[in-house]
N, C-alpha and C positions, 0 to 999 in steps of 0.2 A: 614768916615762911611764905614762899612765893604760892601763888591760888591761883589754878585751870581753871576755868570757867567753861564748863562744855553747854554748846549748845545744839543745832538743828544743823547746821550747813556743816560738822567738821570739823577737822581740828588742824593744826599746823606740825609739820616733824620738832621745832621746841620744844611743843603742848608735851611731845611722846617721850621725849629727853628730860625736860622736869621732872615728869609723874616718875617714866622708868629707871631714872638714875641722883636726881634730884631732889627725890621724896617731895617732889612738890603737892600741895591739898587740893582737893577736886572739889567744885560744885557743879549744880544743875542749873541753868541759866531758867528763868521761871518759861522763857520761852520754850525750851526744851519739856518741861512738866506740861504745857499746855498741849503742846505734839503729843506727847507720850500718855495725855489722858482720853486724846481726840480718836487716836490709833486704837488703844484700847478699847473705845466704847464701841469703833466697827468691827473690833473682833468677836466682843460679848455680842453681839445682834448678831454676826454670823454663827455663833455658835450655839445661838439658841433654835436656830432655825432646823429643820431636818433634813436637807441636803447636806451630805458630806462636802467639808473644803478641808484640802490637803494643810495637815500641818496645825489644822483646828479640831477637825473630829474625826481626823483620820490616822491610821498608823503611819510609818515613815520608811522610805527607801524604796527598796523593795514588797514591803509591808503596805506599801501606802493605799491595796483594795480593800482592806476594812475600814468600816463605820464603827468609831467607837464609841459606845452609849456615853452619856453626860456623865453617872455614876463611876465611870474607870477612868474618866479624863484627867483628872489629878493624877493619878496611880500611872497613865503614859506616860505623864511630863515628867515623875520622877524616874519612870522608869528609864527612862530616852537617856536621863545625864547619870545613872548608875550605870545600864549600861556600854554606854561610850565611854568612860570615864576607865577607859582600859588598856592606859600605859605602861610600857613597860622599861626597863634601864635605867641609867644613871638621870639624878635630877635634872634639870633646866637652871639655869642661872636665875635669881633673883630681877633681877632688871629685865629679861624676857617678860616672866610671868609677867610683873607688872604693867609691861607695854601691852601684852597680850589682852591682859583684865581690862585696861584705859580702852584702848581701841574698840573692845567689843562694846563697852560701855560708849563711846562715841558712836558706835551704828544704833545702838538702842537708843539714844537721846533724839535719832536723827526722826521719831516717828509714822517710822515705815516697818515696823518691826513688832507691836503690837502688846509688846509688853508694859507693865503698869508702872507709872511712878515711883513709887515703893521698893519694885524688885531693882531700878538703876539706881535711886537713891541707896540700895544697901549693897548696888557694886562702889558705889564710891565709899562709902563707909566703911565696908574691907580696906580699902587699897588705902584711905586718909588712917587707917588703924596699924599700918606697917604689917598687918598680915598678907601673906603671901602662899597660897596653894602651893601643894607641892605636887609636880607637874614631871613628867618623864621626857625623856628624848624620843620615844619610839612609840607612834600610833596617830600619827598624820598621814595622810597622802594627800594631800593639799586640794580635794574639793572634797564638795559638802562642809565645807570651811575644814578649820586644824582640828577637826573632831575630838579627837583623844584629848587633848591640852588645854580648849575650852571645857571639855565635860568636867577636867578636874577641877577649875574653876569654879564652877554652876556648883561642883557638888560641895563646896566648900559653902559659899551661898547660902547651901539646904541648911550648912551642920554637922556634915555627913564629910568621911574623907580626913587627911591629913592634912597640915598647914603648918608653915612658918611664922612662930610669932616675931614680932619686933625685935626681941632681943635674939634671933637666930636660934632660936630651941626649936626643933619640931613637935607638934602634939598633935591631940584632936582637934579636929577644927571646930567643933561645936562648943569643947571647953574656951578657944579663943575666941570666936564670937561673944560667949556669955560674959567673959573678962571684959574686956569693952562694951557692953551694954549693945551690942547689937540683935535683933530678933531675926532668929533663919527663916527664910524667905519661903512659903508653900506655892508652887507654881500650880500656874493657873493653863487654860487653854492657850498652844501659841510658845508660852514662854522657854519652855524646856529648850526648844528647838531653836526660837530666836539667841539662847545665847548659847549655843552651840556652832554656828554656822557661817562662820566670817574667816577669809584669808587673815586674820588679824596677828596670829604669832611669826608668819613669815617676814608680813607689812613690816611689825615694830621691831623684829630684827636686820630689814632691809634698810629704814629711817635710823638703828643704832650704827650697822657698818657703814654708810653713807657720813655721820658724824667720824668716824674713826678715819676713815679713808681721806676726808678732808686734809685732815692732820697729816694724814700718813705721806698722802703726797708732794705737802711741802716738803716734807723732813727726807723724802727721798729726791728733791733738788737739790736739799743742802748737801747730802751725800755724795749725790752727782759731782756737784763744785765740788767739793773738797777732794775726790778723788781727782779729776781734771785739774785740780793744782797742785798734787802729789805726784801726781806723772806728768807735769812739766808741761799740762797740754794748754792748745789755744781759746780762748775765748771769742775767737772770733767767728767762727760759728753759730756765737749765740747773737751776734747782731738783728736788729727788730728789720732789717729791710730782708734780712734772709727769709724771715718766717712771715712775713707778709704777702710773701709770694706763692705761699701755699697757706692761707690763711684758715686753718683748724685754729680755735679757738684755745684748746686745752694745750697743742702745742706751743704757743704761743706768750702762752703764763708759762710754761715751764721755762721755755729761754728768757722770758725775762726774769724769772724769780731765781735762775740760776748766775744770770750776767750780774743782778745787784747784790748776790752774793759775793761775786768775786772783784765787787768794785775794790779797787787800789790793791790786786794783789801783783808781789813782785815775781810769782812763781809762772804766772801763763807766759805763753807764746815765746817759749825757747828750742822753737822746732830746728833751729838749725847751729846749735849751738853742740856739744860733743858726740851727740848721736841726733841728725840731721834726718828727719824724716818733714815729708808733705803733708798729710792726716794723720789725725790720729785714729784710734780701732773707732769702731761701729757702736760699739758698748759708752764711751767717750764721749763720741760726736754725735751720736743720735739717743743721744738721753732726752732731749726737749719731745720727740717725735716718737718714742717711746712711753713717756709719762704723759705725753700730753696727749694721747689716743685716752689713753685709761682717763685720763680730766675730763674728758665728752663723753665717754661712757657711763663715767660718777651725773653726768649732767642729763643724758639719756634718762638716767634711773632715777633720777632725781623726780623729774616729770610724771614718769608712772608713778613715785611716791606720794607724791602729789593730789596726783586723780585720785589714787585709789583713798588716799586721808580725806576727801572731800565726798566715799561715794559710803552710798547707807548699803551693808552685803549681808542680804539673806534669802531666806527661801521660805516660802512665801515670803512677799511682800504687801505693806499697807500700800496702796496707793494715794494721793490728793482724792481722785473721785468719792472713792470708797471701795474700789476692788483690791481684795485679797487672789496675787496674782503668783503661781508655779515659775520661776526665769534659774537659770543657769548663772547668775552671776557669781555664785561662791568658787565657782571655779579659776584655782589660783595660777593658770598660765601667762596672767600678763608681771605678773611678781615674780614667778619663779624666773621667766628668761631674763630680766636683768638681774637677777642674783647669781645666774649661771655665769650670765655673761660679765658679771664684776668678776668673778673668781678666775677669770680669763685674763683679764688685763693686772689682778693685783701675782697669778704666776709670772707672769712679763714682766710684771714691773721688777720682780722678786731677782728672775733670770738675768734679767742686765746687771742689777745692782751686785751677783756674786761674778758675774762675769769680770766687774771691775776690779775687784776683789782680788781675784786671782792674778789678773793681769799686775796688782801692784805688788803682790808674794813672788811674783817669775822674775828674776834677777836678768833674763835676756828679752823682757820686755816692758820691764818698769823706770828705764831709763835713770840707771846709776842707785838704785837705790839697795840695799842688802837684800840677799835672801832672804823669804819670808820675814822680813823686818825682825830678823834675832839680830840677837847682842853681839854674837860669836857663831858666827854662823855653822853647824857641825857640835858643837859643844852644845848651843841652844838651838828649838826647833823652831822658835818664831812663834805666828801664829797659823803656819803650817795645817796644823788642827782644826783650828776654829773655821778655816775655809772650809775644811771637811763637815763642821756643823754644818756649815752653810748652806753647800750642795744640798746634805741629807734635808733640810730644809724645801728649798727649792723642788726637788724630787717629789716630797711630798705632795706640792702646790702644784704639781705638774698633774699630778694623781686627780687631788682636788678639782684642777678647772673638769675636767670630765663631766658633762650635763646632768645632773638630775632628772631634770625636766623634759629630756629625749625620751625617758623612760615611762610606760605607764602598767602598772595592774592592776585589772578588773578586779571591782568588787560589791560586794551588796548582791547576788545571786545577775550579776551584770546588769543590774539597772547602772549602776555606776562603773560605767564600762571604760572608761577613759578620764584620767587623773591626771594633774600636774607634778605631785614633787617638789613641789614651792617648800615643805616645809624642810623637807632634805635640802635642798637646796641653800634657804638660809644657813641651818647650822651648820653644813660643810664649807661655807662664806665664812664664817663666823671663826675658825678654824683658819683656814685661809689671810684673814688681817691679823690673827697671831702671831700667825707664821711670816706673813711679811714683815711683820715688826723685829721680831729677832734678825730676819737677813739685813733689816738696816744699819740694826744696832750693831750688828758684826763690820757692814763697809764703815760706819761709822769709828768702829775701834781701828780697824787698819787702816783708814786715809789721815785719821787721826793722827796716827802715830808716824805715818810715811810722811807728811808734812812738817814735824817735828823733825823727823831725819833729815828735814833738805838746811842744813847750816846754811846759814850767810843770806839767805831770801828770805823775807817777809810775809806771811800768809794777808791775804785781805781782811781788813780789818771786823769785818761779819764772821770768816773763819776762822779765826782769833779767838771771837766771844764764844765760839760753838766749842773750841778745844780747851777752854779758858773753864766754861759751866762745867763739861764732861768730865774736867779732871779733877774739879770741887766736890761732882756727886761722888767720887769714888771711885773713877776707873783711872787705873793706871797709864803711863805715858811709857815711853820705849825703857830698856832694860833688859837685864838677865833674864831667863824665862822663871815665870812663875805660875803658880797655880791658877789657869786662866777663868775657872767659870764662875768665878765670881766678879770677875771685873764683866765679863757678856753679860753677864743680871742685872749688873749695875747700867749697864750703857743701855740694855736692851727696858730698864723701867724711864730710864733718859726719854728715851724716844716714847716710849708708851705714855706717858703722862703731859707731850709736849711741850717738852723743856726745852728739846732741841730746837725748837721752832719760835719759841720764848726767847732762847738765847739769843740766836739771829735778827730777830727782828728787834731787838732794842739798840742794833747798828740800820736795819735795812728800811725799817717800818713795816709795817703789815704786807705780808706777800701775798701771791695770787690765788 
């Protein structure tokens, strides 16, 4: 089995893709324990002292003007993650959690956090043990870190709290701990709050859609192509001297990853053969300029993933000198605006691709093809319908890009008077590459199928293999109408599991 090795500087968005979907096994790099013993020891000397420091001998938030005696400081730190640990609605996904646990576990290794060896050694023993906290949707506001979703965390730690074992049963968490020989952790000064207090559930659902988005936007070049070869349109648009001349980078992979798709097809560039048009639609011709906004946007966010995977976030912090130091960095507004701002371009991306869609079901603008690709057209509906998934689709995504992160409400008696929304943010993203998935899978079943309907011309040899897999997994090819949502399931797990992009590139080689 593949082994993280976490250390002091961070970790990489793979580290977060292993642990959280990989089951990959976690260690502590000894460098990391010598951090984490060094941190510790300046926290015991501060908190032996008799000046209050925030976050050591002191309450928290709003609370933060009491001194609290040495004798209740244990009783704090539990109290702190009982409770925060007050979420509420439907679960979190298993792979969240998990990223969520790694990452907080990567700011504590980082030895600015002050917690002992012992308490990150038995976050990694959770997480290498297939338990998993069971965590709510509701009780973030993205600073003072993801409060709610780390507390439920921490409390599992204690023993305390419900959990996922391994085999997907929920129980106690303290019965799970005991089944694997793990001992629940008694927090010490410092630690309650260090693992409480990290943008970390928005982070490793921002590093999860960034992995998905990859995918996604190859698979909506190949969509592109293949509707552009269904409707008879030109490739010449996609030429490299065109998009050099407005040299966005994201645009630029998109025309190319769309031109080697359509290398040797007999269907482009019949613009003046029985219905004689100069361009084709906007939807068509500005796919590369289109997807490739959203590729620099994925690349934008990339960068903040980046930083933020590289930076140690909490409140207080350890310093190199030795000061335990008050900073604002848990505050999640530089994660939340690129998670808004994805959910922006995967609407767009979503919008064009039904756009095409429709344009190949409109019999006075699909350039000879039937009515919504029925058999019979009036006898049968086509897929008439399934553009109707589509829109409702798209609508949705329209709803979604809406900011999170514009928003903020005061809390903590307004010490915490302004919030990001980072973690809204994610799971309405998260939401959002769902839903752009299904709208592919749908251009995907009707260019499919409309290329099919063109007799006597050859599809490209890459669009070929793509109609070639899709019809092996299961989804049907033109015909009488039938019962359609299960062939959309089938195309729609096509594209989600990137087959479609598998399929292609074993004519194209690796795309952009």
């Amino acid at each position: 089995m593949h082994t993280v090795v976490v250390g002091t500087s961070g970790v990489t968005a793979s580290d977060v893709l292993a642990v959280a979907r990989g089951g990959a096994r976690i260690e502590l790099s000894e460098e990391a324990v010598a951090a984490l013993a060094a941190a510790r020891g300046i926290v015991e000397a501060l908190a032996a002292k008799p000046e209050p420091v925030y976050g050591v001998s002191t309450g928290f938030g709003a609370l933060a003007t009491r001194h609290i005696s040495q004798e209740l400081r244990a009783q704090l730190q539990r109290n702190i993650v009982r409770s925060h640990a007050a979420g509420m609605g439907p679960r979190v996904e298993r792979e969240v959690v998990r990223a969520l646990m790694f990452l907080r576990l990567k700011t504590v290794c980082s030895g600015h956090t002050g917690v002992r060896p012992e308490v990150a050694q038995t976050m990694a023993d959770v997480l290498n043990a297939g338990i998993t906290p069971v965590v709510h949707e509701y009780g973030s506001l993205g600073c003072s870190g993801d409060l709610a979703p780390l507390s439920h965390c921490a409390l599992t730690l204690m023993g305390e709290g419900d959990a996922e074992g391994p085999d997907g049963v929920v129980r106690a968490a303290g019965e799970l701990l005991a089944e694997h020989g793990i001992e629940p952790v008694e927090l010490r000064e410092k630690e309650g709050l260090a693992l409480l207090n990290g943008t970390d559930g928005m982070l490793g659902m921002l590093v999860m859609a960034l992995a998905d988005l990859d995918m996604l936007y190859k698979s909506a070049d190949i969509t592109a192509a293949l509707s552009l070869e269904a409707l008879l349109g030109t490739d010449k648009v996609l030429a490299p001297e065109l998009h050099a001349i407005r040299p966005h980078p994201g645009q630029g992979a998109s025309a190319a990853n769309m031109l080697a798709v359509l290398q040797g097809s007999e269907l482009t560039g019949h613009h003046q053969d029985d219905a004689p048009r100069v361009q084709d639609a906007y939807s068509v011709r500005c796919a590369p300029q289109v997807a490739g906004a959203g590729r620099d946007t994925m690349a934008h966010a990339r960068l903040v993933a980046e930083r933020e995977l590289a930076s140690a976030v909490d409140n207080p912090v350890v310093l190199p000198d030795g000061r335990v130091e008050s900073n604002g960095n848990f505050h999640g507004a530089p994660v939340a605006y690129v998670l808004d701002f994805l959910a922006i371009a995967v609407a767009d991306l979503a919008s064009i691709a039904e756009r095409r869609t429709d344009r190949l079901l409109d019999k006075n603008r699909s350039h000879g093809l039937p009515p919504f690709l029925a058999d019979d057209a009036g006898v049968d509906s086509g897929l008439m319908i399934a553009q109707y998934t589509q829109a409702a689709l798209v609508s949705e995504l329209k709803r979604l890009a809406v900011p999170a992160s514009a928003d903020s409400i005061p809390s903590s008696a307004m010490q915490e008077d302004h919030v990001s929304m980072g973690w809204s943010a994610a799971r309405k993203l998260r939401t959002a590459v769902d839903n752009l998935t299904r709208v592919l899978a749908v251009e995907l079943y009707a260019a499919s199928r409309a290329v099919e309907l063109r007799e006597g011309l050859s599809p490209a040899p890459a669009t070929q293999a793509a109609i070639s897999a899709v019809r092996k997994a299961g989804v049907e090819g033109p015909g009488p109408d039938r019962f359609l949502a299960p062939d959309l399931a089938a195309a729609d797990v096509f594209v989600r599991e990137g087959r479609l992009v598998e399929a292609v590139e074993t004519v194209t080689g690796p795309l952009r």
